[in-house]
N, C-alpha and C positions, 0 to 999 in steps of 0.2 A: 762345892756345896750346892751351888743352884740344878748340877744333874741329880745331885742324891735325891732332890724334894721334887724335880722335876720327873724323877723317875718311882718315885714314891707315888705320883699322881697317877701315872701313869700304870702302873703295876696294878693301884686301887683299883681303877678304871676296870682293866680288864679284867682282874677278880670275879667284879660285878655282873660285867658281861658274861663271863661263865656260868655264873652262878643264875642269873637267870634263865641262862641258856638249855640248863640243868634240870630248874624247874618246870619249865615248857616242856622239854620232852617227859618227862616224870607226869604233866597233866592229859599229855598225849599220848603218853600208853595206856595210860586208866582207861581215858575215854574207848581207845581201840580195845582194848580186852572188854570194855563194858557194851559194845555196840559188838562186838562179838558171840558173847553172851547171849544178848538178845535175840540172833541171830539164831541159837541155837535152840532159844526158847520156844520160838515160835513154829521153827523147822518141829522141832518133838510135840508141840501142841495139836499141830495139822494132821 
């Protein structure tokens, strides 16, 4: 009983970690394609 809840913590635990891990990269692509963009703007502008 004590591995089940022990491992229910456990399990949550790393869930969480994926799942932010998830989101970070998910804010890190925005930013790259966005500073990308820019990139591209300014090359066409000149």
């Amino acid at each position: 009983m004590i591995g089940f809840i022990v491992g229910l913590f456990v399990g949550a635990f790393l869930g969480v970690v994926v799942m932010c891990c998830c989101f970070v990269a998910s804010k890190a692509d925005d930013e790259i394609e966005k500073m990308e963009n820019e990139q591209t703007d300014d090359k066409g502008n000149s």
